[in-house]
N, C-alpha and C positions, 0 to 999 in steps of 0.2 A: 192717138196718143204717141208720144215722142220719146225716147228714153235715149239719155248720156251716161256714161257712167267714164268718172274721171277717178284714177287712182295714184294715190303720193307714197312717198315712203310709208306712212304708217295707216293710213285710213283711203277710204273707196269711198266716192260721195255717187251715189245713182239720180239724175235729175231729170224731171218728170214736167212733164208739158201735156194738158187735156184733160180729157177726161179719163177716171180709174174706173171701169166697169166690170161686170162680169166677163164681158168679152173681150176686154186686155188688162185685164190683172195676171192672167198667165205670165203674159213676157213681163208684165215689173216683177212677179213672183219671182223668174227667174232672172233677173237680173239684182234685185235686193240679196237674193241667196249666194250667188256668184259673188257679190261683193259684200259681204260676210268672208265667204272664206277666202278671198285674195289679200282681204286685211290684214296688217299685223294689229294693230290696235281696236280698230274699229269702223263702223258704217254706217253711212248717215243715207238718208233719203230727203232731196231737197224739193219740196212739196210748194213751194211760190208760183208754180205758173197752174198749177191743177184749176182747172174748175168746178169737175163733179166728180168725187169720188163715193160709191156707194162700199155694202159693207163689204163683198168681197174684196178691195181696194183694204181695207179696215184688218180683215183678215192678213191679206198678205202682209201689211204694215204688224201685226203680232207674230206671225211667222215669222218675219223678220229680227225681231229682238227677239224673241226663245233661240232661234238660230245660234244670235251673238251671244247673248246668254251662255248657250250649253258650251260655246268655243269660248268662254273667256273673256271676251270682247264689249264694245261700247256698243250702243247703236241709241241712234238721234236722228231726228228731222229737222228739217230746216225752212223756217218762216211759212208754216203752213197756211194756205189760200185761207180766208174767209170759209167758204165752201167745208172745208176737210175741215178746217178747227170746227166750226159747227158739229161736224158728222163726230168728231173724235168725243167733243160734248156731250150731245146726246149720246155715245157708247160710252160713256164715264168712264175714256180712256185716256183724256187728254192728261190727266196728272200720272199717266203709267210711265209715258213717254218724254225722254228729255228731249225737251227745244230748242235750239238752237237760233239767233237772228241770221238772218242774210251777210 
């Protein structure tokens, strides 16, 4: 797995390359979390290059918005893979989360 994380004046985008597993959701955990709080506004996670994300991946993406949540903030994803929107589907979470296009 790949992680960028680009940050603007007002929002921190984290982007996400592979697969989200049990064994590297830690580093996006901690990089979604990081960027959260470097945000003034808010943070997105841009989920288009993902292939397999399981539910720990699932997890850290709710960790994520309670985070921004509790700070105030926005938090969004961005053109989630095939793969993830399916997963977000089946967790009848795809409507919690705001989407964003590419």
């Amino acid at each position: 797995m790949k992680i960028e994380t680009d940050t603007t004046a007002d929002e921190s985008l984290v982007k996400v390359e592979g697969d989200v597993d049990l064994y590297s959701s830690p580093k996006l955990r901690k990089a979604v979390l990081e960027a959260v709080k470097k945000s003034v506004t808010g943070a997105g996670v841009d989920l288009g290059a993902v292939s397999y994300m399981d539910s720990s991946g699932v997890a850290t993406l709710v960790e994520g918005l309670r985070s921004a949540k509790e700070h105030g903030k926005t938090f969004f994803l961005i053109a989630p893979s095939p793969a993830v929107s399916k997963v977000l589907e089946l967790a009848r979470l795809d409507s919690i989360f705001e989407v964003r296009a590419a």
